[in-house]
C-alpha positions as CSV (number, residue, x, y, z in Angstrom):
1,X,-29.5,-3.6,-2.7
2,X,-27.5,-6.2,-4.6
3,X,-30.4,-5.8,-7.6
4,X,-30.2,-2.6,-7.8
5,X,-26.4,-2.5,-7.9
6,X,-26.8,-4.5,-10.9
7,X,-29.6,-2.8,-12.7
8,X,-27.3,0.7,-11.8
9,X,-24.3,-1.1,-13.3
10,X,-26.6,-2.8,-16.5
11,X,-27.5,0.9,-17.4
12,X,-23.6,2.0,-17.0
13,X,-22.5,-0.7,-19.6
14,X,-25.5,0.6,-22.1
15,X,-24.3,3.9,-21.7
16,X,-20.1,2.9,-22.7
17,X,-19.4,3.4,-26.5
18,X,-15.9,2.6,-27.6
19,X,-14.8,4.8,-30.9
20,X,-13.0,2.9,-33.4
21,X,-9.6,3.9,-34.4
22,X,-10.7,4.2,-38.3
23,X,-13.4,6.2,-37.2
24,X,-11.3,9.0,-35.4
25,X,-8.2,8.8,-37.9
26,X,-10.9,9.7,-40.9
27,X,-11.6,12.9,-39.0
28,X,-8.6,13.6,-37.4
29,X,-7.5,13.9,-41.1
30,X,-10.1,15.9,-42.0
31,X,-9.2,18.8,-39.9
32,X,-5.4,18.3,-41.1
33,X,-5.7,18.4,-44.9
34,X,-8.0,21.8,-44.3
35,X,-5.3,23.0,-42.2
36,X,-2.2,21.1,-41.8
37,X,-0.9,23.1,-38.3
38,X,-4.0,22.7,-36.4
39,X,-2.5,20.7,-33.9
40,X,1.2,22.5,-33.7
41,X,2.0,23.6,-30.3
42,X,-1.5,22.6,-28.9
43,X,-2.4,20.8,-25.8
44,X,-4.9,17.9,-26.1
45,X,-7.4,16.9,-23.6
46,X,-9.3,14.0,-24.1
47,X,-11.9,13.0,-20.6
48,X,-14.1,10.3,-20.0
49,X,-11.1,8.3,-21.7
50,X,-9.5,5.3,-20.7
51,X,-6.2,4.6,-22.5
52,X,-6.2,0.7,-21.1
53,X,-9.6,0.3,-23.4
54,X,-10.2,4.0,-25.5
55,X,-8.3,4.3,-28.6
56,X,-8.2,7.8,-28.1
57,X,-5.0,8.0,-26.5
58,X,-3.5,5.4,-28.1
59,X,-4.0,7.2,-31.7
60,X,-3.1,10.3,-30.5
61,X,0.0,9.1,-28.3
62,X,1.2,7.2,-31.8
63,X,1.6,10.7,-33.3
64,X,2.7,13.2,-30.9
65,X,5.6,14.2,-32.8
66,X,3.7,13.9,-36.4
67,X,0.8,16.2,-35.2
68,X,3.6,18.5,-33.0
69,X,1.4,18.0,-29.7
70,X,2.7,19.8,-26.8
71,X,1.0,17.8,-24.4
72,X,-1.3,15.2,-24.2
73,X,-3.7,14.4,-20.9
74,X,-6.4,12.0,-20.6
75,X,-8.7,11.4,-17.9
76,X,-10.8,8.3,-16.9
77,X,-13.2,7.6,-14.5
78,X,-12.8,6.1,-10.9
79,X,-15.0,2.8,-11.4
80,X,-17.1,3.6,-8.5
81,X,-18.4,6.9,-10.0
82,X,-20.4,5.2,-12.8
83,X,-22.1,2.0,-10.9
84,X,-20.1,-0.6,-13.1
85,X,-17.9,-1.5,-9.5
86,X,-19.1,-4.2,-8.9
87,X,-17.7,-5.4,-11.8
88,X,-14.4,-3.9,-11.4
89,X,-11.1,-5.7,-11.7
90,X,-8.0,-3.2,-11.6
91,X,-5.7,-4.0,-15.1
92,X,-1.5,-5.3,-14.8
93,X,-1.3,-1.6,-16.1
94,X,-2.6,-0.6,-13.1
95,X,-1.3,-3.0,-10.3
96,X,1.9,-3.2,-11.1
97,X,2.4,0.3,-11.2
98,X,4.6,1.6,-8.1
99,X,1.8,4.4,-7.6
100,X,-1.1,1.4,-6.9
101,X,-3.4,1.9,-4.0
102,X,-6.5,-0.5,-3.6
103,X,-8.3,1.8,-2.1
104,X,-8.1,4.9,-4.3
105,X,-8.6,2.4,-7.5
106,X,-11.9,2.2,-7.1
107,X,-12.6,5.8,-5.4
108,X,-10.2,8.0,-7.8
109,X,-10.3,8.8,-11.2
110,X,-6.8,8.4,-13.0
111,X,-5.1,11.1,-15.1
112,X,-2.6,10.4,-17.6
113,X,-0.2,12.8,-19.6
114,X,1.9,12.9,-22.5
115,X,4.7,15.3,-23.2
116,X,7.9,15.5,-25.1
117,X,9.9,13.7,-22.3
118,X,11.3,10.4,-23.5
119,X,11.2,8.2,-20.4
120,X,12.1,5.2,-21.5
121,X,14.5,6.6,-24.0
122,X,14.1,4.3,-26.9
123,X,14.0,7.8,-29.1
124,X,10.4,8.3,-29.9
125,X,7.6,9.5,-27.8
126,X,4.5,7.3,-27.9
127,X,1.9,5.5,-25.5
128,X,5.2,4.0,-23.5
129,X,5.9,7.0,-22.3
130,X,2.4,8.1,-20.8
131,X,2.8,8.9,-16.7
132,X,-0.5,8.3,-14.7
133,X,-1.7,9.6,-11.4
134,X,-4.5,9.5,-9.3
135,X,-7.0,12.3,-9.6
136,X,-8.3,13.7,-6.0
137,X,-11.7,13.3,-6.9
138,X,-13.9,10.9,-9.6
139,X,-13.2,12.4,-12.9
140,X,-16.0,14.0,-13.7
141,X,-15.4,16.4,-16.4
142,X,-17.9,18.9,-14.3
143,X,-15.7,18.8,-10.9
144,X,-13.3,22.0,-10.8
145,X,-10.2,19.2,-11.2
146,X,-11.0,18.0,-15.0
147,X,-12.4,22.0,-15.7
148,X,-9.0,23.3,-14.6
149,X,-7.2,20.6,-17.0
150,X,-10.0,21.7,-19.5
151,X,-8.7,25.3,-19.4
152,X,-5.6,24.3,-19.9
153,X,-6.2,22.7,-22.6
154,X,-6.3,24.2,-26.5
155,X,-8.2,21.4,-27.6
156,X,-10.5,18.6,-26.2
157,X,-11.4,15.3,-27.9
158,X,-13.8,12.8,-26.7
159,X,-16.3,9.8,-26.9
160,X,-18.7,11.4,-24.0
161,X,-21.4,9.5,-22.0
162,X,-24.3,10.0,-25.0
163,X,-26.5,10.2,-21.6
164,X,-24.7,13.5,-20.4
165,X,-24.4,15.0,-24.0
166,X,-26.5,18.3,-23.6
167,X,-24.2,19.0,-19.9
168,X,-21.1,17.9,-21.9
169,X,-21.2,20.4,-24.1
170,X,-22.8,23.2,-22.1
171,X,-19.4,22.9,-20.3
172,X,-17.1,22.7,-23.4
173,X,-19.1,26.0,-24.3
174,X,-18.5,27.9,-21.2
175,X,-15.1,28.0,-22.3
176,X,-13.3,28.9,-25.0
177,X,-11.6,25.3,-26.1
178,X,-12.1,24.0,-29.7
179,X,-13.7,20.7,-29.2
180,X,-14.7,17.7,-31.7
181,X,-16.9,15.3,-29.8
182,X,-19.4,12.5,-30.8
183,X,-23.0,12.5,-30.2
184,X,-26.4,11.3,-31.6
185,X,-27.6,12.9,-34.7
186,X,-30.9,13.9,-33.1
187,X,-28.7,16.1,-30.7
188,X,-29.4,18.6,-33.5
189,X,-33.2,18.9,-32.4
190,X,-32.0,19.7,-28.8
191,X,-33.1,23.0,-27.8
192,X,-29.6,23.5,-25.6
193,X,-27.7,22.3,-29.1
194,X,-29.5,24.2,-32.1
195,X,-29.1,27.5,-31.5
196,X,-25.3,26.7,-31.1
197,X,-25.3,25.3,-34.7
198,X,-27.7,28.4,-35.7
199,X,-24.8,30.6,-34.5
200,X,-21.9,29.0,-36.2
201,X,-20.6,27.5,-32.7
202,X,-20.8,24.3,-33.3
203,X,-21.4,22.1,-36.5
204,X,-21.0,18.6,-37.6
205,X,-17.7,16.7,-38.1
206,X,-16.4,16.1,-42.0
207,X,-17.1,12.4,-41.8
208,X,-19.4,9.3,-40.2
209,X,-22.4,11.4,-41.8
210,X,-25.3,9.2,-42.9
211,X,-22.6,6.0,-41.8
212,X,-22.4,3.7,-39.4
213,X,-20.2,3.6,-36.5
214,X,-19.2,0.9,-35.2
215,X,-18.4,0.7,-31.2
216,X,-16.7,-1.6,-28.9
217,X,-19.3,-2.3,-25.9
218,X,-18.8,-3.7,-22.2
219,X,-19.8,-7.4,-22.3
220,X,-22.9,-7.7,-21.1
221,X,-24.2,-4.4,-23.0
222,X,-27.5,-4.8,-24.6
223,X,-27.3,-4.8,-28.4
224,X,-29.6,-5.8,-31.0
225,X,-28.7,-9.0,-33.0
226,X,-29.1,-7.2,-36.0
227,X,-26.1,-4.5,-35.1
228,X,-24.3,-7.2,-33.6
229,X,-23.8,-8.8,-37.1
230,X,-23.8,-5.8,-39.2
231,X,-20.8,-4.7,-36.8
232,X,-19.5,-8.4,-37.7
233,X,-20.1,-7.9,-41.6
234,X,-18.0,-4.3,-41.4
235,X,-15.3,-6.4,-40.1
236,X,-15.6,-6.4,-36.0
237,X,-16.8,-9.6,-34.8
238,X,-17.7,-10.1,-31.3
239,X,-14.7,-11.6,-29.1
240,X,-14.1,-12.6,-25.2
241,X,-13.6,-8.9,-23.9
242,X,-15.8,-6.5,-26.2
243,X,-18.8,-7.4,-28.0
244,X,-19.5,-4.5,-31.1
245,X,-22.5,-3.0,-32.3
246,X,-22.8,-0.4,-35.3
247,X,-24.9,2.8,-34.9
248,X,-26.0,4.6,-37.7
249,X,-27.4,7.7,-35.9
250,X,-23.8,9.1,-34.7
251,X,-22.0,11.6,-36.1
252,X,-19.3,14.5,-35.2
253,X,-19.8,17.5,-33.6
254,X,-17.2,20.0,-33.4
255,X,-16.2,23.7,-33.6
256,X,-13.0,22.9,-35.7
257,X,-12.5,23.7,-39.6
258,X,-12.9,21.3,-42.0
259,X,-12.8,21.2,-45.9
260,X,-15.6,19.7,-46.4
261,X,-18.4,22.4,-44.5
262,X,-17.0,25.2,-47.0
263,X,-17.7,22.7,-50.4
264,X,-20.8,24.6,-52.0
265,X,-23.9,22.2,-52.5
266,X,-24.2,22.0,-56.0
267,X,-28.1,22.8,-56.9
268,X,-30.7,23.6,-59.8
269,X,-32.8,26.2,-60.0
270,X,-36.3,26.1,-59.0
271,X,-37.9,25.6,-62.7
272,X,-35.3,22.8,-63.7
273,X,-35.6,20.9,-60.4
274,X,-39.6,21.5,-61.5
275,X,-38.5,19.7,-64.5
276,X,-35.8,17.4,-63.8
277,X,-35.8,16.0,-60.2
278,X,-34.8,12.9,-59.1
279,X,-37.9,13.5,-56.8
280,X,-41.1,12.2,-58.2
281,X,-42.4,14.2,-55.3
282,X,-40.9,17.4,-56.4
283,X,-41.9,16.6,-60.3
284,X,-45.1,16.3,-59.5
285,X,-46.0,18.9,-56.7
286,X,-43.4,21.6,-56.3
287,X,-42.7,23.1,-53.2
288,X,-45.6,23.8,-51.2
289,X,-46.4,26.4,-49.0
290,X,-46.9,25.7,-45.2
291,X,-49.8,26.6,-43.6
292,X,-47.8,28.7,-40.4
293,X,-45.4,29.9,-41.9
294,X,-44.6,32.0,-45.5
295,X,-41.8,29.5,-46.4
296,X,-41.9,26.9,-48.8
297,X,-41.3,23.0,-47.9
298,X,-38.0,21.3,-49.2
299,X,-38.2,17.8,-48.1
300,X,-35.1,16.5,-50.1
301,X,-31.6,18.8,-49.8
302,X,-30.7,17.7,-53.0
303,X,-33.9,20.0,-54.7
304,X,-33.2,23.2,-52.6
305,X,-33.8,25.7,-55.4
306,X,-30.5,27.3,-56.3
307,X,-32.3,30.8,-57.2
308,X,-35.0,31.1,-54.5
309,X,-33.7,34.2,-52.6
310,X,-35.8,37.3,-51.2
311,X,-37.4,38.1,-53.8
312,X,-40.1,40.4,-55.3
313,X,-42.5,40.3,-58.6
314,X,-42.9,43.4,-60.2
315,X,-44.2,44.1,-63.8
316,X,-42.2,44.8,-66.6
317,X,-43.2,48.6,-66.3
318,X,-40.5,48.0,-64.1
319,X,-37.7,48.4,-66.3
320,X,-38.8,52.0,-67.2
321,X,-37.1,53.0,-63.8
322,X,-34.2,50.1,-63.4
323,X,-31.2,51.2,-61.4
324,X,-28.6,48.4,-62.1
325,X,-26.6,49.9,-58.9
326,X,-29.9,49.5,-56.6
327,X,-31.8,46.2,-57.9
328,X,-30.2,42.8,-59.5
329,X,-32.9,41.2,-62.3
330,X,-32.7,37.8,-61.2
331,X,-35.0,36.3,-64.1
332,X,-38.4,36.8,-65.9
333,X,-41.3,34.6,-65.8
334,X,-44.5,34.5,-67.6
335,X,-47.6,34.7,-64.6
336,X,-50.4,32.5,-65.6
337,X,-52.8,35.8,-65.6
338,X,-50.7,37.1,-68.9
339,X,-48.8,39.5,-66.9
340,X,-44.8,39.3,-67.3
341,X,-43.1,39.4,-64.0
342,X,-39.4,40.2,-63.7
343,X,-38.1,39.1,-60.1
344,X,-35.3,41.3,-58.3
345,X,-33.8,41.8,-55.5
346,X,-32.3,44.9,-53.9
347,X,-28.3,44.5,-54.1
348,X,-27.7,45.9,-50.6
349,X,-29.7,44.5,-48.3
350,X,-32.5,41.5,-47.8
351,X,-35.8,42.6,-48.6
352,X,-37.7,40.3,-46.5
353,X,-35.3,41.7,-43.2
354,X,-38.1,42.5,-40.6
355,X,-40.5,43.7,-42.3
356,X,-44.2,42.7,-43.2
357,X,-44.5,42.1,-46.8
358,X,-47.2,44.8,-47.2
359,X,-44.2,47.5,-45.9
360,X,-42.3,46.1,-48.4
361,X,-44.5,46.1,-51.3
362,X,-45.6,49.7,-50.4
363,X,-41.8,50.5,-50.0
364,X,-41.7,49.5,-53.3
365,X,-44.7,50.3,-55.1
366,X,-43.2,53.5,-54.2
367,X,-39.8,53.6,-55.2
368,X,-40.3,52.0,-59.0
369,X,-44.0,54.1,-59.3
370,X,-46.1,51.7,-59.4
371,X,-49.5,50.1,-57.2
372,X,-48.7,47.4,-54.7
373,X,-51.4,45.5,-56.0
374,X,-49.4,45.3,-59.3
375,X,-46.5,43.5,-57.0
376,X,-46.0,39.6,-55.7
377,X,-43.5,38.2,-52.8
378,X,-41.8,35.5,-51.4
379,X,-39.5,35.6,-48.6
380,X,-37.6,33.3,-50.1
381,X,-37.5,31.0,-46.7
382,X,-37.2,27.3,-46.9
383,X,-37.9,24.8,-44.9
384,X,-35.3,21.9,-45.0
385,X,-35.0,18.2,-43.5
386,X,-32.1,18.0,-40.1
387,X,-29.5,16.4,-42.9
388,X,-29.1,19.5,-44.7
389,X,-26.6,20.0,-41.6
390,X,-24.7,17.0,-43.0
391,X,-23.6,19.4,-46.4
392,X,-24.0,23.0,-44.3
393,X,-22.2,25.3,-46.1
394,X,-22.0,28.4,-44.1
395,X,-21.3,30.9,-47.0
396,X,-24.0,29.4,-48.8
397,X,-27.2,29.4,-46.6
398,X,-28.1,31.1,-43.7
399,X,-30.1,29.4,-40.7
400,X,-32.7,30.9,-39.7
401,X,-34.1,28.9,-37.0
402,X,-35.6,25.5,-36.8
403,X,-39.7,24.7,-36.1
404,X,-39.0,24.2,-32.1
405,X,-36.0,26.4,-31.5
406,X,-34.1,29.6,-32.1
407,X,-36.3,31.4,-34.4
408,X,-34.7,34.5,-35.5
409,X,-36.5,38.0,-35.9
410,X,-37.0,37.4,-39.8
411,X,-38.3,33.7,-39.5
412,X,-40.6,35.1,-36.8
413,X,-41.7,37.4,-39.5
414,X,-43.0,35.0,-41.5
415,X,-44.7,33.1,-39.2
416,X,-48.2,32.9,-40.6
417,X,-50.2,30.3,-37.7
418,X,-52.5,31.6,-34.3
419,X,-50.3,30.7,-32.0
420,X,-49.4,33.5,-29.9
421,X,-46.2,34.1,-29.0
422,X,-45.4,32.3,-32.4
423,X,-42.1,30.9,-30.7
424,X,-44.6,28.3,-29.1
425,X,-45.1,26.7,-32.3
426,X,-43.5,23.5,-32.1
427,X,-44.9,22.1,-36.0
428,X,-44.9,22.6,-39.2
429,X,-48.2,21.8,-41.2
430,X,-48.6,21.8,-44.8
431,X,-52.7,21.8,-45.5
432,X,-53.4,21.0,-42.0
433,X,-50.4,17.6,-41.5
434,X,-47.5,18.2,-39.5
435,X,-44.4,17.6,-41.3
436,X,-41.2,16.4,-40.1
437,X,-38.7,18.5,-38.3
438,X,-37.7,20.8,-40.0
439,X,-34.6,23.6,-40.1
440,X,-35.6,27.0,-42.0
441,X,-32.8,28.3,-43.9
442,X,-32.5,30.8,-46.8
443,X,-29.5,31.3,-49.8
444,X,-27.1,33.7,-48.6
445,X,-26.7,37.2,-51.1
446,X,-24.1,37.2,-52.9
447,X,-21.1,39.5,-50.7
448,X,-22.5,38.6,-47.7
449,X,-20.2,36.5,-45.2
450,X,-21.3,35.2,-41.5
């Protein structure tokens, strides 16, 4: 019994990650200098938070009255409710309050709020004047106790378990609170998390993308030497409470504006990335097609093709019947068989939109009066590597799915493999070798919006 007490409580401590002030200013300001309101008026809840260890509560107690907070409540969990009691030892904090009950210390959750109430009266309100009860039940954020505070809330803000990330925010979803939490990257390939980003309801924080984070860990926590002294190296050694380690797959995820997801990736088109990438990859072999899918494979977001839209080749015959108000002449290009090609696009809607491309070259063989064997296509798809979501601009690309999850009507369309129903096909192959994930996007037109 008393090994597995220890072994329960071992994989507690490996499953506590303390956030770093720096690291939730940076995005705390993120969301202010988009909009400099978002917090006036609004009740902040942050769970699984301890304000004797988290510096959630601290940082957001410090500037009640800067960020006009309503009301601040945290929530932390009773020590017996995450195995790690046998290591328990209640704080001053704690014991000397008049409230303390030995019994309930170790069986209760605590919950502590914030409002504009000076009771200490020394003129401000900061973490001096936080009031702290004990919950009725453990503090799970699922119990009906922490969901009621959640619906009270405007806004929650939290370090969850990374263990309990998918149930986290299935219940932060059920409701209709704006939330910025932090996760592991790889969350993104979750098939409970995707589709969420796929539908604008959730997408990454405006900072700690392609960083490390640094965390304060339970003593005892297993970290590797390594991110013990490059924690050291970013400036937080190891002392006799918290030992650190950095992690440099976290990130933000979070359902609240920020600046930085409506900056427009700044690209090349497809011939001068052809000519002029960085990539050797790209120089030397373009953008190949993959085998099960008509989409073409952009392993580097920096050489997404700036003009590679649904598009359609169609000879310069063409231009006999050209309706500017109907079709947009993206560009012209000399085919390797000596026929000119001009590529356009119909101006009101996406060409490629659920149909096969033999409907749509007969569609418009027939419109411009021509044979559909005279015609080429692309559906101007493109598959894209998981930190594309790091620069996501949502009035620039659309998402159209990824290789395992949430694969729209349109992508579906393009699937090209055997697998039947297509939404079982997990991989993307490129002359028969599986790539790595991938996310399928496509430009947006231009006077489109999501």
């Amino acid at each position: 019994m008393a090994n597995r007490d220890l072994q329960a409580a071992k994989k507690a401590k490996n499953d506590e990650f303390y956030t770093q002030w720096n690291d939730i200013e940076r995005e705390i300001n993120a969301y202010l200098e988009y909009n400099k309101h978002v917090f006036d008026g609004k009740t902040i809840l942050l769970p699984c938070d301890d304000p004797e260890w988290s510096n959630f509560t601290k940082f957001f107690a410090l500037h009640f009255n800067d960020f006009g907070l309503k009301k601040l409540i945290s929530t932390s969990y009773a020590p017996n409710s995450n195995a790690g009691a046998v290591f328990y030892q209640p704080t001053l904090f704690e014991t000397e309050a008049p409230q303390y009950d030995e019994k309930k210390s170790k069986e209760r959750g605590r919950l502590f709020t914030l409002t504009s109430k000076d009771i200490n009266n020394d003129g401000t309100i900061d973490i001096d004047d936080l009031q702290w009860s004990y919950l009725e039940g453990d503090e799970d954020f699922r119990s009906e106790e922490v969901t009621r505070l959640r619906d009270e809330a405007d806004i929650v803000i939290t370090n969850p378990p990374f263990s309990l990330f998918r149930e986290f925010v299935a219940w932060l979803i059920e409701s209709t609170v704006s939330f910025s939490i932090i996760g592991n990257v790889n969350a993104i390939t979750y098939k409970e998390i995707f589709p969420l980003i796929k539908e604008n309801a959730l997408w990454k924080g405006a900072t700690a993308n392609n960083t490390d984070m640094v965390f304060a860990v339970p003593k005892g926590a297993q970290v590797k030497q390594s991110d013990r002294e490059k924690a050291a190296r970013l400036g937080y050694p190891s002392d006799h409470e918290r030992q650190y380690t950095r992690l440099g797959n976290s990130c933000w995820f979070t359902n609240i504006e920020h600046g930085r997801r409506h900056e427009p990736l700044q690209l090349m088109t497809m011939e001068d990335n052809l000519r002029f990438s960085r990539h050797k990859q790209i120089r030397e072999n373009g953008y190949p097609k993959y085998d099960n899918y008509d989409a073409i494979e952009v392993p580097f977001v920096d050489a997404i093709p700036s003009d590679y839209m649904e598009a359609i080749g169609v000879p310069i015959t063409f231009l006999d019947k050209y309706n500017p108000d109907q079709f947009e002449i993206v560009r012209f290009r000399k085919g390797d068989d000596g026929k000119d090609l001009a590529y356009m696009r119909e101006s009101s809607t996406l060409l490629s939109d659920y149909h096969s491309e033999e409907e749509l070259l007969n569609s418009y063989a027939q419109k411009i009066g021509c044979s559909p064997e005279h015609l080429s296509y692309c559906s101007g798809i493109m598959g894209v590597p998981i930190t594309f979501l790091d620069k996501y601009n949502p009035d620039q690309f659309e998402i159209l799915g990824s290789q395992r999850w949430s694969k729209s009507p349109r992508l579906l369309s393009a699937y090209r493999g055997t697998a039947m129903p297509p939404e079982t096909d997990k991989k993307t192959t490129i002359n028969g070798k599986e790539t790595y994930d991938r996310i399928f996007i496509c430009a947006k037109q231009r006077g489109t919006s999501s």
